[in-house]
ZAKEKOL-698028 format. One line per field, with one value per residue (C-alpha): x, y, z; residue in three letters. Coordinates in steps of 0.02 Angstrom, whole numbers, always signed. Layout:
# ZAKEKOL-698028
c1 <- c(X,...) $
c2 <- c(Y,...) $
c3 <- c(Z,...) $
rest <- c(ALA,...) $
//
This chain:
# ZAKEKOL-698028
c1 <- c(+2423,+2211,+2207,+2296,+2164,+2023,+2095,+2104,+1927,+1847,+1948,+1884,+1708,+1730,+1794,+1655,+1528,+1579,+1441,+1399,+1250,+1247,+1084,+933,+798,+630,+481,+303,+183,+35,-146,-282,-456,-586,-720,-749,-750,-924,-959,-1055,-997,-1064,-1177,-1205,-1084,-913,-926,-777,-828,-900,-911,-1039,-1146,-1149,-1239,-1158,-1090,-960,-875,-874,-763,-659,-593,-574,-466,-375,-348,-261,-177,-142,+43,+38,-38,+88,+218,+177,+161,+338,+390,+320,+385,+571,+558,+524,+667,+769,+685,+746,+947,+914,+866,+994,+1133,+1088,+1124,+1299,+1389,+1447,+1589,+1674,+1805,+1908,+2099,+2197,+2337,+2468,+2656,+2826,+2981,+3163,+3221,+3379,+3444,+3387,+3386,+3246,+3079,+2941,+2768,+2632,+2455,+2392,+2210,+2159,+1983,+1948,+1775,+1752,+1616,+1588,+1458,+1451,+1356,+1213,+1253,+1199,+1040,+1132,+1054,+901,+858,+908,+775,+656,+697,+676,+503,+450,+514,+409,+241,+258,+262,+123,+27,+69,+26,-144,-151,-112,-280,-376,-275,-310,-503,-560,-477,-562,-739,-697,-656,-794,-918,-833,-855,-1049,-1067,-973,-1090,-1234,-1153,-1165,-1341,-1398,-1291,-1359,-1524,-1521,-1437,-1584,-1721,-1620,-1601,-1790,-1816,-1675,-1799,-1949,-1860,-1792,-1997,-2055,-1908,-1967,-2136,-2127,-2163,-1997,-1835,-1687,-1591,-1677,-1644,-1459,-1474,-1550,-1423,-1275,-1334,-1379,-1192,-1132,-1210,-1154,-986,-982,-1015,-818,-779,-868,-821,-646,-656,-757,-610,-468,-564,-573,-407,-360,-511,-430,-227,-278,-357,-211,-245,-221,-320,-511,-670,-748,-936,-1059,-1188,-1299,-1345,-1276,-1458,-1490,-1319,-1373,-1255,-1183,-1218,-1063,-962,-959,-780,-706,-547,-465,-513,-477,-278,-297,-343,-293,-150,-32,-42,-13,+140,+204,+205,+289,+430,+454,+470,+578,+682,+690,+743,+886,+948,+941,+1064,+1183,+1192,+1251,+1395,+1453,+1495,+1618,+1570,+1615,+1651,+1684,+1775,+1796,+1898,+1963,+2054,+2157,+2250,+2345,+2385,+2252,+2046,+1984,+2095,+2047,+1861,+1883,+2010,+1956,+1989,+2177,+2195,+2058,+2042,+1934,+1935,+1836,+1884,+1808,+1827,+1780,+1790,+1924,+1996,+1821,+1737,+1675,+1608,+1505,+1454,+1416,+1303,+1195,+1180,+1116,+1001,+907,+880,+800,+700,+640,+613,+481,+417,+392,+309,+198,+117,+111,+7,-116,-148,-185,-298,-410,-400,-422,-581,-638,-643,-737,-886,-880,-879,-1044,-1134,-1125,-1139,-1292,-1361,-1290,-1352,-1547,-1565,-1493,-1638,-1765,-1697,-1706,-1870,-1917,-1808,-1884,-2054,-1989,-1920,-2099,-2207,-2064,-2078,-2285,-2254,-2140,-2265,-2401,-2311,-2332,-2117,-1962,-1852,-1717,-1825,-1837,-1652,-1598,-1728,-1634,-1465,-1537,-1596,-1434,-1322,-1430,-1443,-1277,-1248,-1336,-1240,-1091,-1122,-1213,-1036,-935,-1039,-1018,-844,-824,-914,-765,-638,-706,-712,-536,-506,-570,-454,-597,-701,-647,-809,-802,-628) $
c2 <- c(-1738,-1755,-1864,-1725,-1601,-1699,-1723,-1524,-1499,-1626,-1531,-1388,-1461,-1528,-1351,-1256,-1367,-1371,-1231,-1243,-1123,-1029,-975,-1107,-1113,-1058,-1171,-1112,-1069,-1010,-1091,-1036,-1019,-1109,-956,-806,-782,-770,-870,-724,-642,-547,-609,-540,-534,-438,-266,-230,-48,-53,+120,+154,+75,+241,+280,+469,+502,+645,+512,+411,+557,+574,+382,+378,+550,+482,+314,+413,+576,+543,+536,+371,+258,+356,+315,+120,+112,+171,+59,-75,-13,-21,-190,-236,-158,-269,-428,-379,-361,-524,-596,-531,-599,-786,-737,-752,-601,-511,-368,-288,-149,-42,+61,+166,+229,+334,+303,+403,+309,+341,+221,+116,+133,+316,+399,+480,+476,+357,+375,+244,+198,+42,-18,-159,-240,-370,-469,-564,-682,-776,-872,-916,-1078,-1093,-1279,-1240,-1146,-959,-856,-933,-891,-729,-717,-810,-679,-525,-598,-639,-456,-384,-480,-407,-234,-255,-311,-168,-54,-144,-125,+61,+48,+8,+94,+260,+196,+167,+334,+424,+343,+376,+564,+594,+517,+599,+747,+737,+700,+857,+939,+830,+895,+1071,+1072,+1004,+1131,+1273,+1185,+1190,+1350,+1427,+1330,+1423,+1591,+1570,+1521,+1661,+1764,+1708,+1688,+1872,+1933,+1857,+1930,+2106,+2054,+2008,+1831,+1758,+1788,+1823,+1675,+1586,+1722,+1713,+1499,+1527,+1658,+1530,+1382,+1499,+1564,+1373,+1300,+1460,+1436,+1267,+1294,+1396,+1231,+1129,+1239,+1225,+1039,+1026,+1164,+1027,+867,+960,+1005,+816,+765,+885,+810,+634,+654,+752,+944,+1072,+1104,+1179,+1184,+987,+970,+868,+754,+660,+728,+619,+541,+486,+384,+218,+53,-40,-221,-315,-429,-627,-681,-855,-865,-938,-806,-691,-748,-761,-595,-470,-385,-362,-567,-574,-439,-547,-705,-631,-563,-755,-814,-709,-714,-906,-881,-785,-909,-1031,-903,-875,-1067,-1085,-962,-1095,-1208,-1193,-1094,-1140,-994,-1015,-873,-850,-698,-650,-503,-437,-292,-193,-27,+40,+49,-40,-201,-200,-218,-330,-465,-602,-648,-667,-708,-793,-902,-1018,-1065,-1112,-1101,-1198,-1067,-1117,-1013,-1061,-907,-824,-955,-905,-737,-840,-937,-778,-716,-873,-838,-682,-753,-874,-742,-623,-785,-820,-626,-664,-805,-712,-545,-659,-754,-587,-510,-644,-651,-448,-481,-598,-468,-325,-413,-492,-311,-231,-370,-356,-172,-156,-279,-163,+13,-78,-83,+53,+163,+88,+109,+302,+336,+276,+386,+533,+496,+515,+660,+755,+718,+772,+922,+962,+924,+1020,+1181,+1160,+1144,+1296,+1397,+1376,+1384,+1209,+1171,+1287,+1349,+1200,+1056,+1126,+1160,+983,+921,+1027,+972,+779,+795,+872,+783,+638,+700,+722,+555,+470,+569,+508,+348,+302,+390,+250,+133,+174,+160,+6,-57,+41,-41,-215,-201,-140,-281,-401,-345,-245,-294,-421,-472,-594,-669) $
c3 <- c(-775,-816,-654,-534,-637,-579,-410,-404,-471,-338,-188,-282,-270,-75,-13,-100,-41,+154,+215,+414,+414,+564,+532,+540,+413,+519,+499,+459,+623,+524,+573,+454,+550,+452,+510,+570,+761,+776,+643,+556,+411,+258,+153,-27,-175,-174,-286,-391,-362,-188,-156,-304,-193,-90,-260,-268,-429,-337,-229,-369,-482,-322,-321,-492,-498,-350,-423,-573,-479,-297,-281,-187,-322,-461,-345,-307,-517,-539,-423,-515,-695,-591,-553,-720,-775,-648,-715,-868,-829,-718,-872,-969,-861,-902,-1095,-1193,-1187,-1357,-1365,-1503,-1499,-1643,-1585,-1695,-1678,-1748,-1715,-1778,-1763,-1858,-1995,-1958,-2151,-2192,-2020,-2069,-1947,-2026,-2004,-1970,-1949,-1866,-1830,-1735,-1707,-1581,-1555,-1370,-1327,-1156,-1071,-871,-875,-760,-706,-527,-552,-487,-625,-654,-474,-461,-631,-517,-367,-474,-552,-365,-311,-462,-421,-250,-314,-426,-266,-185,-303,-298,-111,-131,-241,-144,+35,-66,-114,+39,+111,-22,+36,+208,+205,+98,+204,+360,+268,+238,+437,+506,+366,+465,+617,+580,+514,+678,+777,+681,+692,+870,+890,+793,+916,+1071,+994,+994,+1176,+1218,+1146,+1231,+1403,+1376,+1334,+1491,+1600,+1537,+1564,+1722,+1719,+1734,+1836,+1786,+1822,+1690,+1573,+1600,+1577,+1405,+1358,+1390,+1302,+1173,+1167,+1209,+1057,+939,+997,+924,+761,+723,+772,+642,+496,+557,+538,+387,+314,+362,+277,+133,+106,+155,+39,-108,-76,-88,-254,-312,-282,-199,-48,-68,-73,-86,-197,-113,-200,-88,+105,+258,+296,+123,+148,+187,+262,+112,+67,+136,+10,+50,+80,+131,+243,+106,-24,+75,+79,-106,-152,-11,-83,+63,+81,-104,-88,+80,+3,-159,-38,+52,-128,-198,-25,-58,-221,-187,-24,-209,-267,-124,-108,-275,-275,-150,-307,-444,-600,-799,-887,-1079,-1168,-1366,-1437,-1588,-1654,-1842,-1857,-2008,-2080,-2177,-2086,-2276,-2262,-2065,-2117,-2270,-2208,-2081,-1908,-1910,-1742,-1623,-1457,-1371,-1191,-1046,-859,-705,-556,-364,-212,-88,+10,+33,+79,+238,+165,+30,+185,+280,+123,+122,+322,+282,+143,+257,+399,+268,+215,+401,+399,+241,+322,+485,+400,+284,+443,+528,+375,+363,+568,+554,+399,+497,+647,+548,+462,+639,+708,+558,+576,+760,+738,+603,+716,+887,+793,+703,+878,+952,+802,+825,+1031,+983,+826,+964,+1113,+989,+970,+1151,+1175,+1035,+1119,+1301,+1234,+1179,+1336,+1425,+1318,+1334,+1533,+1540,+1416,+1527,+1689,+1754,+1769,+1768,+1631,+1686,+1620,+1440,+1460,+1526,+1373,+1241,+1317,+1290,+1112,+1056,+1118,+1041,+884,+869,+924,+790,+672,+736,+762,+579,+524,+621,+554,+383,+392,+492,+330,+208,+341,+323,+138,+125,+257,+141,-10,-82,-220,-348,-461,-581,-505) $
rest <- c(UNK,UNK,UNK,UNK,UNK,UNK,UNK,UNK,UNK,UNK,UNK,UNK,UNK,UNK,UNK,UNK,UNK,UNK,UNK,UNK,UNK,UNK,UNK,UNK,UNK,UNK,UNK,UNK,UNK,UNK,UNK,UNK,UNK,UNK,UNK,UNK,UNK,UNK,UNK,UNK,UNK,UNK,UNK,UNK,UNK,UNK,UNK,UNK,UNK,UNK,UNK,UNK,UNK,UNK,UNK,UNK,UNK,UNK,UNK,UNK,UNK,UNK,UNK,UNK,UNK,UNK,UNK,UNK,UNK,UNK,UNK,UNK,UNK,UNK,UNK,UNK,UNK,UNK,UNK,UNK,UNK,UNK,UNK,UNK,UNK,UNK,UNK,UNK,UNK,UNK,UNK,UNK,UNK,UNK,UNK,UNK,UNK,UNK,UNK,UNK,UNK,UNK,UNK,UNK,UNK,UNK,UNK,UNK,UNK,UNK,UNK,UNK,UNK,UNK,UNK,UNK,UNK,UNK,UNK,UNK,UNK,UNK,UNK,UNK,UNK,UNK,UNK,UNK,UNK,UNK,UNK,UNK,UNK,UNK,UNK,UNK,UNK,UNK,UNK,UNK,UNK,UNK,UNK,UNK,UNK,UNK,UNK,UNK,UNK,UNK,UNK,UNK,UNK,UNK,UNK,UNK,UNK,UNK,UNK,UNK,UNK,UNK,UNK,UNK,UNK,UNK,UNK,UNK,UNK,UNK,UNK,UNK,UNK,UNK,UNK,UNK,UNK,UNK,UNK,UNK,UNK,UNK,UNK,UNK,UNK,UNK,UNK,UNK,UNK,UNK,UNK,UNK,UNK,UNK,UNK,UNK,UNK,UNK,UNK,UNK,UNK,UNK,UNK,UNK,UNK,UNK,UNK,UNK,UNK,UNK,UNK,UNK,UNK,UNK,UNK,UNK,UNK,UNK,UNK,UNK,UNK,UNK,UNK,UNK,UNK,UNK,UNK,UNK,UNK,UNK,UNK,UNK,UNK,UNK,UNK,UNK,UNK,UNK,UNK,UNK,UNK,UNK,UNK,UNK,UNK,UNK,UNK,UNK,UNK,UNK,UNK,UNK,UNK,UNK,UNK,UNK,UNK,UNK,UNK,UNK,UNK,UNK,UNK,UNK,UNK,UNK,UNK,UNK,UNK,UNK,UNK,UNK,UNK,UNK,UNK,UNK,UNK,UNK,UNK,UNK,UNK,UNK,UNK,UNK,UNK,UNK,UNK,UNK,UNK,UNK,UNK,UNK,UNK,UNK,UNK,UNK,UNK,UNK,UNK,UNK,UNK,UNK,UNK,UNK,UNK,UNK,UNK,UNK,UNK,UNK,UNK,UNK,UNK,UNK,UNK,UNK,UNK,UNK,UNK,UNK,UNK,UNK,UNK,UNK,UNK,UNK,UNK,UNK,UNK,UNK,UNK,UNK,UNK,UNK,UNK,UNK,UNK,UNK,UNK,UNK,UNK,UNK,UNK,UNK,UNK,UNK,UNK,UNK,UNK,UNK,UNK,UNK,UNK,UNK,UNK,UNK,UNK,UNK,UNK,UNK,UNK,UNK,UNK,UNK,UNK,UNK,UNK,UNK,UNK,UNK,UNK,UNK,UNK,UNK,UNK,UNK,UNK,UNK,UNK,UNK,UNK,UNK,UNK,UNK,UNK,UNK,UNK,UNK,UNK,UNK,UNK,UNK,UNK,UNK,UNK,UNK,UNK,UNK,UNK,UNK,UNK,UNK,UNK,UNK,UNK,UNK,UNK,UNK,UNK,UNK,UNK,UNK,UNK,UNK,UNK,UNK,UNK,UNK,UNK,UNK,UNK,UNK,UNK,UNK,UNK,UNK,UNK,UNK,UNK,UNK,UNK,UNK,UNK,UNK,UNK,UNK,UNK,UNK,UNK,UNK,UNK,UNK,UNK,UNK,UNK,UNK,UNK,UNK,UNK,UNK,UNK,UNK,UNK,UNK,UNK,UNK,UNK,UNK,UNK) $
//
């Protein structure tokens, strides 16, 4: 009889074993480059607070009441407070398991020598214990899964950090250049009003035609129309600005002006570091780890499982003798259980496993390709607006000194009306340029930091 037991347990053990994935494990692709792909790169320390370094103390309240309001970073902490709930019931599942239950009941029934009905009271209390024995490693992977899956949030609740950081910086800084914007539209709308009213003096006077008149009064009205414009923009980053904190849209205080803004010291960061500490790669490779760990899991459902069982239970007629007597009745057992019938759908379940795994695998390499890209494209970025930004300051230069030869010239009557226009037409469009362009440069810089996992001192 033991030998045809053992003969059933090792068929038991031969069926459950028999897996013909369908689905391949994928292999790893990933290349690290050892450098940059211009082999520059910054150069000074990484700041743990990198946009204090903007050195305004109202950008600085801004991250920190978005870091504790905006609805993303509550959300991404929830998430994280979830998972660590799961961890816990994974965990739970690889303890013994401990039930206890009290009936009662009431019964009438008729006696057989009086005829008359009897009445009864019965109580009954049981106690059951069991254990599933972790022989193949099933539970302690789903606890390794669940761990994996709660690193991952917590990575991604850092990465909403510092998403929501540098979006902060960014808007605010946008803001301060429409602001820029504006005072050199209104700047230059003032300097026109003035030649509108010079061109309209000489018209009266005689001493210029009409035409020229008419020219002034359009650019006039062109650069007035512009400004609407501006507010209406600097109206819509606020309100952005004032939900991303966590408020309601409004009005947005200012502490430093747009030209006092100066580009940031960018943080040093290795390749290497850089897939240490980013905290989408972090969140990534959580994900392939906890995908491994459960294709661990689904492998070992494929094998039999030892359950042991203990139970005991008393009953009798009054509650005081149910709580005083002992156990009158009790069991212990243990059962080996292997799947035969539904094979193929434990088979179909680790299938499934590995291609989420591959999945992991596959997102994870595509992560840390787009970090370097994204980082690539923020150094390649500050290095051309660096030099975009300097050839504009020095053409401003020249137009604000052709702007005034060509207003002496038309004063004095030595050129037309049309070269102080064109000269205007230059200097704005400059100006605004430089604006503009010190803005993308500024947050190319917030980009590469955020690129670069942000700031991480003393790590």
């Amino acid at each position: 009889m033991r030998g045809l037991t053992l003969s059933c347990l090792a068929a038991a053990l031969l069926l459950s074993g028999c897996h013909s994935p369908q689905v391949q494990q994928a292999k790893p692709t990933l290349a690290i480059p050892a450098q940059w792909r211009d082999q520059v790169g910054p150069s000074s320390p990484a700041e743990g607070v990198w946009w204090r370094n903007f050195h305004d103390s109202m950008l600085n309240g801004y991250v920190d009441e978005a870091l504790r309001y905006n609805s993303d970073v509550l959300t991404a902490r929830e998430r994280v407070n979830e998972y660590q709930a799961r961890v816990q019931a994974a965990q739970g599942a690889q303890w013994p398991t401990l039930d206890a239950g009290v009936n009662a009941s009431r019964a009438r029934s008729q006696s057989a020598a009086s005829g008359l009905p009897v009445h009864g009271d019965l109580y009954k209390g049981s106690l059951t214990a069991g254990y599933n024995v972790d022989i193949w490693g099933q539970y302690s992977s789903e606890t390794e899964a669940a761990q994996a899956s709660l690193d991952a949030q917590k990575a991604a609740a850092a990465a909403a950090n510092l998403t929501v950081a540098s979006s902060v910086a960014a808007g605010y800084v946008t803001l301060l250049s429409l602001d820029e914007q504006l005072v050199v539209t209104q700047s230059t709308l003032a300097s026109r009003e003035n030649a509108y009213r010079l061109a309209k003096r000489q018209y009266e006077s005689g001493y210029s035609s009409r035409l020229e008149l008419m020219q002034s009064d359009s650019e006039y009205r062109s650069t007035r129309a512009q400004v609407p414009e501006l507010q209406h923009q600097i109206t819509q980053q606020e309100n952005a600005l004032s939900v991303l904190i966590g408020k309601n849209p409004g009005a947005v205080k200012r502490g430093v002006e747009f030209d006092k803004l100066t580009p940031l010291a960018l943080p040093a960061q290795l390749p290497s570091t850089l897939l240490e500490r980013r905290p989408d790669i972090v969140q990534a490779e959580r994900n392939l780890v906890a995908a491994d760990a459960s294709l661990a899991s689904s492998r070992a459902q494929l094998l039999p499982s030892i359950n042991l069982v203990a139970s005991g239970s008393l009953q009798d007629s009054t509650l005081s003798q149910l709580i005083d007597n002992p156990l009158r009745l009790w069991s212990i057992g243990g059962s080996i259980l292997a799947p035969l019938l539904n094979r193929e759908a434990l088979n179909a379940q680790v299938d499934v496993a590995m291609s989420q795994r591959n999945q992991a695998l596959y997102a994870y390499e595509k992560t840390v390709r787009n970090a370097f890209k994204e980082a690539n494209d923020s150094i390649d970025a500050i290095k051309r607006l660096q030099e975009q930004l300097t050839e504009l300051q020095e053409q401003e230069k020249v137009a604000e000194e052709t702007l005034r030869i060509a207003q002496n010239r038309y004063r004095n009557g030595y050129s037309s009306y049309l070269d102080e226009l064109d000269a205007q037409r230059t200097l704005f469009s400059t100006q605004l340029s430089v604006v503009q362009v010190k803005n993308n440069l500024l947050l190319a810089q917030i980009d590469l930091y955020r690129a670069l996992g942000g700031g991480w001192g003393g790590l």
